[in-house]
C-alpha positions in Angstrom: -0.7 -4.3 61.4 1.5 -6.7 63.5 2.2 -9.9 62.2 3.7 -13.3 63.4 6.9 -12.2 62.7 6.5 -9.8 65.7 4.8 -13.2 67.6 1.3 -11.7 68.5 -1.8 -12.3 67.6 -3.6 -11.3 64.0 -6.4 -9.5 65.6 -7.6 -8.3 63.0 -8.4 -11.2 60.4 -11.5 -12.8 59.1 -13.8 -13.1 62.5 -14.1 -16.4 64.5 -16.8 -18.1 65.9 -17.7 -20.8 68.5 -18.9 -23.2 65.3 -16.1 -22.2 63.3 -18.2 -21.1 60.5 -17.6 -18.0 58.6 -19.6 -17.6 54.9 -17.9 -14.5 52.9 -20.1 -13.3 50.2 -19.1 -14.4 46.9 -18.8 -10.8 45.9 -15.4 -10.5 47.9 -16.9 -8.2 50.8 -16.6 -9.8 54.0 -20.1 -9.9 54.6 -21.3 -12.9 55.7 -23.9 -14.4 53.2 -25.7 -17.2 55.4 -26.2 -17.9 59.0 -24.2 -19.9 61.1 -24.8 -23.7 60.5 -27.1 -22.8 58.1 -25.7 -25.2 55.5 -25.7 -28.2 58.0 -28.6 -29.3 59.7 -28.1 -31.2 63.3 -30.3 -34.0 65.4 -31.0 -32.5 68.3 -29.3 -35.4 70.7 -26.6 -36.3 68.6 -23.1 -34.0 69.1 -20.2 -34.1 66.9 -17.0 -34.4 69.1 -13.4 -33.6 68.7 -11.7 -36.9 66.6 -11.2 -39.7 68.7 -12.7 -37.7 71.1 -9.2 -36.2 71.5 -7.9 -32.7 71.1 -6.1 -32.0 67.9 -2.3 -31.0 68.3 -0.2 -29.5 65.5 3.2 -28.1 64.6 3.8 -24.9 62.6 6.9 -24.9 61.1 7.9 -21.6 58.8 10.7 -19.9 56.8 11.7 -23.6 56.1 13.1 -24.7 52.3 15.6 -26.5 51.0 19.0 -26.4 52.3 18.7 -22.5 52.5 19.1 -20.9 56.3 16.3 -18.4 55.7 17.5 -16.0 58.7 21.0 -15.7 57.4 19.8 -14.5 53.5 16.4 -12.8 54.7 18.0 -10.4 57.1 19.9 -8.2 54.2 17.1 -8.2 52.0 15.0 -6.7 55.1 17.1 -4.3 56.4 17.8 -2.5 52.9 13.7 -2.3 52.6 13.6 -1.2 55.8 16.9 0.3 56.8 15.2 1.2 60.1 14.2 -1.6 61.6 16.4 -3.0 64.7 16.3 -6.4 63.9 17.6 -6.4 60.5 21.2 -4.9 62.1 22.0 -8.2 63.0 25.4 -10.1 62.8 23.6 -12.5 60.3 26.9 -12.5 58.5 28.0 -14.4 61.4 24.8 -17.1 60.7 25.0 -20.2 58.9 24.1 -20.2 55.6 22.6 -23.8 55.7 20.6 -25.8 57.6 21.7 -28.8 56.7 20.0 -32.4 55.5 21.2 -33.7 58.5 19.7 -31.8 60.9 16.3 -32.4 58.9 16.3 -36.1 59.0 17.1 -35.9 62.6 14.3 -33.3 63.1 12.2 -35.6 61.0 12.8 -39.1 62.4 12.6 -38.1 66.3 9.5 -36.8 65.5 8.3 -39.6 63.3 8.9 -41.8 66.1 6.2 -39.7 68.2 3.4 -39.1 65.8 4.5 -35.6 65.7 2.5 -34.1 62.7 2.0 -30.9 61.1 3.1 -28.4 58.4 6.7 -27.5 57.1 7.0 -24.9 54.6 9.1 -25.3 51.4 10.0 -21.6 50.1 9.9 -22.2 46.9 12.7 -19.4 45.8 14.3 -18.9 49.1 15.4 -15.5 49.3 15.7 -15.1 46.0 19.4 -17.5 46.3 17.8 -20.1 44.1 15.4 -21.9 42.7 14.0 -25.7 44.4 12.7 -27.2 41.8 16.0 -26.5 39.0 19.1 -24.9 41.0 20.6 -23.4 44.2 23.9 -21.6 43.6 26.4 -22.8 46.7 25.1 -26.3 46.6 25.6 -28.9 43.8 22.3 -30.0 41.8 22.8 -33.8 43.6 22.7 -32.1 47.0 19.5 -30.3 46.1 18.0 -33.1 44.6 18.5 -35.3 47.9 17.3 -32.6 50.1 14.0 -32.7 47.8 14.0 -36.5 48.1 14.2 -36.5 51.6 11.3 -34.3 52.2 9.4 -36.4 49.9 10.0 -39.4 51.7 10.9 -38.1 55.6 8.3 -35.1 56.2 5.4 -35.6 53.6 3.6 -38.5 55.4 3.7 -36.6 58.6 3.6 -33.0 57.5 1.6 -30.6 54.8 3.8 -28.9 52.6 3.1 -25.4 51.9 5.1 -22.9 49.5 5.0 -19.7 51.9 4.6 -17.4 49.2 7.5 -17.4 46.3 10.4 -15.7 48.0 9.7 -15.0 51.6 11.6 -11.1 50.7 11.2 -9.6 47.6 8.1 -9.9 45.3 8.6 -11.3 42.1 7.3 -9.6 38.8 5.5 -13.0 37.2 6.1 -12.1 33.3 10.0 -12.3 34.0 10.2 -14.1 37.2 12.6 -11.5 38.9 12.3 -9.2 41.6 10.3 -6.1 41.2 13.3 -3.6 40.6 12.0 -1.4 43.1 13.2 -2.2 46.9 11.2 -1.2 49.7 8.4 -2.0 52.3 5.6 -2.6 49.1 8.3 -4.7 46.9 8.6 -7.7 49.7 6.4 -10.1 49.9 5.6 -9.7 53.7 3.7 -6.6 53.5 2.2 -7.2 49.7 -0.2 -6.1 48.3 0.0 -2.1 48.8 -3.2 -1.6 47.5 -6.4 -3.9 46.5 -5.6 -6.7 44.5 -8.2 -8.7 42.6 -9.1 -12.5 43.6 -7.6 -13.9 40.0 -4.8 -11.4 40.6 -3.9 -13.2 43.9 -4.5 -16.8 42.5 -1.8 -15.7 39.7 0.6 -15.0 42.3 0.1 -18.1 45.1 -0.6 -20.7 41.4 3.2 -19.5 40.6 4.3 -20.7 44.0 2.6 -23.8 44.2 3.8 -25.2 40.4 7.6 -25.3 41.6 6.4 -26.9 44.4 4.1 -29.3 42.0 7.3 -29.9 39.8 9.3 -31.2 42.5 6.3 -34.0 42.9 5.7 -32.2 46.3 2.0 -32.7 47.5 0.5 -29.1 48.8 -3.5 -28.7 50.1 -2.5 -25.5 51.2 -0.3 -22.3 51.7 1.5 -20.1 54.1 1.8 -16.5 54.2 4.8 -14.5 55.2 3.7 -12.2 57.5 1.4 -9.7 56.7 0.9 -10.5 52.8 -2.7 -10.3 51.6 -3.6 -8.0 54.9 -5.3 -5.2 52.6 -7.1 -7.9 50.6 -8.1 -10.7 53.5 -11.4 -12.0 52.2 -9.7 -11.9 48.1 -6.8 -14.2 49.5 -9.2 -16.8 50.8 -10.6 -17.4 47.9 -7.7 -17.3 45.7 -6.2 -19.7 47.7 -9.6 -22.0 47.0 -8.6 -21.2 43.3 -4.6 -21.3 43.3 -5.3 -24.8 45.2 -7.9 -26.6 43.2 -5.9 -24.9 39.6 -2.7 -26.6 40.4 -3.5 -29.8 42.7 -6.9 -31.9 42.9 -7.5 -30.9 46.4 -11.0 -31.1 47.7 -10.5 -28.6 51.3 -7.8 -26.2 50.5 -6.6 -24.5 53.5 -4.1 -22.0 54.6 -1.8 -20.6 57.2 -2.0 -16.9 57.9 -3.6 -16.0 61.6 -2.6 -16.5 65.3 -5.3 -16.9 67.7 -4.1 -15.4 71.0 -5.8 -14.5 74.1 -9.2 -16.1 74.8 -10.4 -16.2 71.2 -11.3 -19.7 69.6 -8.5 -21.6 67.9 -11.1 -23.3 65.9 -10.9 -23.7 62.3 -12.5 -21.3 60.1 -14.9 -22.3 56.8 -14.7 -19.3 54.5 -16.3 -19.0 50.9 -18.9 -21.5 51.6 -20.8 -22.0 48.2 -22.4 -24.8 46.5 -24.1 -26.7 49.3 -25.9 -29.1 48.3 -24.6 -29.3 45.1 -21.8 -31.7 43.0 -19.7 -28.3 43.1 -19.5 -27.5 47.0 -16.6 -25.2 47.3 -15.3 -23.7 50.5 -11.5 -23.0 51.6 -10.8 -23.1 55.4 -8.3 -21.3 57.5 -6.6 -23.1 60.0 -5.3 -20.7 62.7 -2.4 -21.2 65.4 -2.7 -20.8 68.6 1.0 -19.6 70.4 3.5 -17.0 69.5 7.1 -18.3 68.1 9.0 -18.8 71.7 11.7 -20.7 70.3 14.9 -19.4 69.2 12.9 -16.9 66.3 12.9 -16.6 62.6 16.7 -15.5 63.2 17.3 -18.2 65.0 19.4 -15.9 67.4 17.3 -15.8 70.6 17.0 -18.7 73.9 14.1 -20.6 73.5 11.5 -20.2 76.3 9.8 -24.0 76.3 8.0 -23.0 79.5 6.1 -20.5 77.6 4.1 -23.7 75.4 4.5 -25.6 79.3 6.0 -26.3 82.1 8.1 -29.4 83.1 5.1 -31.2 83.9 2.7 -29.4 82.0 0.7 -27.8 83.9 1.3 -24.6 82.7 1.6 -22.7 79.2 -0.6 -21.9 76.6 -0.4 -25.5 74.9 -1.5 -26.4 78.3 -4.5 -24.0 78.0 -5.7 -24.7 74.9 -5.7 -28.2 75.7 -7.7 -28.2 78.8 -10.2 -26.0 76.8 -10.4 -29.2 74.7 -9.7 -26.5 71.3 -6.9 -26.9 68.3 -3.3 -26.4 70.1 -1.4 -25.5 67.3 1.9 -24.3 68.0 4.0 -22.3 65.9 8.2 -22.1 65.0 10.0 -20.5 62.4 12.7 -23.5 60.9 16.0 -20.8 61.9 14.7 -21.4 65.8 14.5 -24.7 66.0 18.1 -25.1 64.4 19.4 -22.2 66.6 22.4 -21.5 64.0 23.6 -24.8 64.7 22.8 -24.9 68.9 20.0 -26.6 68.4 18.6 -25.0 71.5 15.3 -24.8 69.5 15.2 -28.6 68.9 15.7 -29.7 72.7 13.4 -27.2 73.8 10.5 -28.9 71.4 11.8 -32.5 72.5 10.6 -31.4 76.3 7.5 -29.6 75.2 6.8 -32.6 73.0 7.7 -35.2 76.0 6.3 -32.8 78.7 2.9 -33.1 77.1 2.8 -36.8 75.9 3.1 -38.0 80.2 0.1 -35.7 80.9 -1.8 -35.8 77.7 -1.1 -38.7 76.0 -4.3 -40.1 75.8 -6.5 -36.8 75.9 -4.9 -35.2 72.0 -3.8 -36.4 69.1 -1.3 -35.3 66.4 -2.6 -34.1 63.4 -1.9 -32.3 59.8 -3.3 -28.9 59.4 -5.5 -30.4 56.5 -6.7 -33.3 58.5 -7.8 -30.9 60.7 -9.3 -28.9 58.3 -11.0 -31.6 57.0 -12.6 -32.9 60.0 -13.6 -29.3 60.7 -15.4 -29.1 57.2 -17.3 -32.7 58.1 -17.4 -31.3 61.5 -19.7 -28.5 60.4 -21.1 -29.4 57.4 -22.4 -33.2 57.9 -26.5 -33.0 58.4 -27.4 -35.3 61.1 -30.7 -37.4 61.1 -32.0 -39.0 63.7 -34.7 -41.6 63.0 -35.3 -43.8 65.9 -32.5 -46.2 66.6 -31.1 -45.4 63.1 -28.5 -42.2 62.6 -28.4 -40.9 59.1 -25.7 -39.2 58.0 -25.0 -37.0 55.3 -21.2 -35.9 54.4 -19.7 -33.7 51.5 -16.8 -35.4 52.4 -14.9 -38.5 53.5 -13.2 -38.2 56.8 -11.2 -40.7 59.8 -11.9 -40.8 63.0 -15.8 -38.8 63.2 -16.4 -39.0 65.9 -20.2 -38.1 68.3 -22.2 -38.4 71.2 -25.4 -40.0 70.5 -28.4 -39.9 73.1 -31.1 -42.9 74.4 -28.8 -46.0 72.5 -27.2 -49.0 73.9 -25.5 -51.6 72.4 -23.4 -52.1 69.3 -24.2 -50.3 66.5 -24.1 -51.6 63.1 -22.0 -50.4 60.1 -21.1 -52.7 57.1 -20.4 -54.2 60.7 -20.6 -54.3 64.3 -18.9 -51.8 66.3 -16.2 -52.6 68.8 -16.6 -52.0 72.3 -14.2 -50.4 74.1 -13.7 -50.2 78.3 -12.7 -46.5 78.2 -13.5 -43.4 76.1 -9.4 -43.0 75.8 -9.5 -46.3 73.8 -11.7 -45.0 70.9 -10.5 -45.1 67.3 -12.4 -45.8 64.0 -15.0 -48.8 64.3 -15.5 -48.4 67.9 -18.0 -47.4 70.8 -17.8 -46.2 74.6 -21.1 -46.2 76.4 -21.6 -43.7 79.2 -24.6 -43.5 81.4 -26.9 -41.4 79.3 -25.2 -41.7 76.0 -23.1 -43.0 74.0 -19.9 -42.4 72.0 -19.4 -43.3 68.6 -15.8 -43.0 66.1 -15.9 -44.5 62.5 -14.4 -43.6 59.3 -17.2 -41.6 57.8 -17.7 -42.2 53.6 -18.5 -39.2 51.7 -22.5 -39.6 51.3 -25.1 -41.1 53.3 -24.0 -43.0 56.1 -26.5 -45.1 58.2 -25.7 -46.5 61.7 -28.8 -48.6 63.3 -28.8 -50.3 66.5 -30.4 -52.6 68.0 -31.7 -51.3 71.5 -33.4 -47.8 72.2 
């Protein structure tokens, strides 16, 4: 099974579709258990849109923690599981062993500056060197409580946090909370489980994660996983993430970060363990796949970053480029070590350009976004039953969500709310409480409620 780490595409995970819909059978088989939009119901002129009628950009950031320079203390740990492997005879003595606060707050603020949103892992016990939420040998308990702070306060309004697993290397034996004695290919947590693992078995292992992450007061609707873990057991580890999620945090759409989308499949979101529709306990968990290989320096952090790759100068070309002007999620994908480039930084100026490259041409066409707040609008996306009954829209939604956006047939005019609807001259001006009017139709944002929703207008 090839993974992210070797920067292709995860083929083989739970299957796509055009809708973005996938229902797993309760019973854990894969099978899907109801057609596609069978839980939602659609009016048959009205089309749900992309938010703001913009496509959804995103940035992946893995093998991130605290203070901890995960290529540097991963690369031992690898290459005595796997003392065959190329990569893990690297000079990482050589490698920092920080990434330092500095370079975070830098990271953080240029991008806070742009709207640059996304998810940035916190490793909850990075490579076994220490733990985030009580100590990290090398640093002094002050330095590790301002590097939590300034997550708390610099990334968390722009980024998800995720754990990405508990170690990122070796798996840890949960009654004792060390290693598993054992080292080897099935003892590290990239390539766990070796053999089927059951659903509560799985919650267990990603609830242990998530509660350092909890005590450190860091919000998580989601989780990473390094590499392959939970390949053998695909459909168990979607819904233990639903359950590790929910256990540990009051989270209404967990989601998670395992798959790349490569090639010409869909980069769409993916519903999974859809159950309870129509009921108080509607339970789903949604898997939010990237959509471009790691091209910057690498989880090492010891490789040239290849910008052009996510596009051009003038973006025109690349697969960010692509996936754009197929108007589907471009989420694009680093690992923490190759944006810091062992203290280059090549990694960093290569994402400035991408990120400034795309903003001339695209500006007004995407938007950035959190991998939950896509999630979520995916979930309202698919699940919201449409009415149509004359000039007034009905709208049912399991969830609240900004920025819902549709195309609505045979209407003119403002439509009401609590309010009037604003007007705007161009369809690149939409955001929440406002309407474009094309010549057959017309397009529609507001801040949906959770529950009926009724828009009416006045002119047919």
């Amino acid at each position: 099974m090839q993974t992210r780490r070797s920067f292709l595409a995860a083929g083989a995970g739970v299957a796509a579709s055009r809708n973005a819909i996938r229902l797993i059978a309760d019973d854990g088989s894969g099978q899907e258990s109801r057609t596609l939009r069978e839980a939602g119901a659609g009016a048959a002129d009205v089309e749900v849109l992309l938010p703001c009628d913009r496509v959804p950009l995103s940035f992946v950031i893995d093998d991130s923690t605290c203070l901890v320079n995960m290529g540097h203390f991963c690369t031992p740990q690898f290459a005595e599981a796997l003392p065959a492997r190329a990569e893990y005879k690297k000079p990482w003595r050589s490698w920092p062993r920080e990434i330092p606060d500095d370079f975070v707050r830098r990271f953080g603020e240029w991008c806070a500056e742009r709207g640059v949103r996304g998810k940035y892992s916190v490793v909850p016990y990075p490579a076994c060197v220490g733990w985030v939420d009580r100590e990290m040998p090398g640093w002094s308990r002050r330095q590790l409580q301002d590097s939590l702070k300034l997550i708390r306060e610099l990334m968390v309004p722009n980024w998800d946090i995720h754990p990405e697993m508990i170690t990122h290397t070796r798996v840890i034996d949960l009654k004792t909370g060390r290693p598993k004695e054992e080292i080897n290919a099935g003892t590290m947590e990239n390539s766990y489980p070796q053999e089927k693992k059951s659903v509560d078995e799985l919650a267990s292992y990603l609830s242990y994660a998530l509660r350092i992450l909890e005590r450190c007061d860091l919000p998580c609707e989601g989780i990473t996983t390094p590499g392959g873990f939970g390949n053998l057991v695909k459909s168990e580890l979607s819904l233990a993430v639903d359950q590790a999620v929910r256990d540990v945090y009051p989270v209404e759409i967990p989601h998670y970060f395992k798959y790349v989308h490569m090639g010409d499949r869909s980069t769409e979101p993916i519903i999974e363990h859809l159950r309870g529709v129509g009921t108080d306990n509607l339970r789903l968990t949604v898997n939010v796949p990237a959509g471009t290989g790691d091209w910057f320096g690498g989880w090492q952090g010891d490789r040239m970053s290849e910008p052009d790759l996510y596009c051009d100068q003038d973006a025109t070309t690349g697969r960010m480029v692509e996936l754009i002007e197929r108007r589907q999620p471009a989420v694009m994908l680093c690992h923490w070590p190759g944006i810091y480039s062992n203290g280059s930084e090549d990694g960093f100026r290569a994402f400035q350009r991408i990120v400034t490259s795309l903003e001339t041409r695209f500006g007004n066409k995407t938007r950035w976004m959190k991998l939950s707040e896509i999630a979520r609008y995916w979930a309202a996306r698919e699940l919201t039953r449409l009415n149509r009954v004359g000039n007034r829209l009905i709208l049912e939604s399991p969830f609240a969500v900004e920025n819902f956006t549709f195309r609505i047939a045979k209407v003119k005019g403002a439509a009401r709310l609590d309010r009037k609807l604003e007007k705007v001259s161009e369809i690149s001006g939409l955001a929440a409480g406002t309407w474009w009017q094309g010549e057959q139709t017309q397009t529609v944002c507001i801040n949906l409620q959770r529950g009926q929703t009724v828009l009416q207008w006045d002119q047919g």
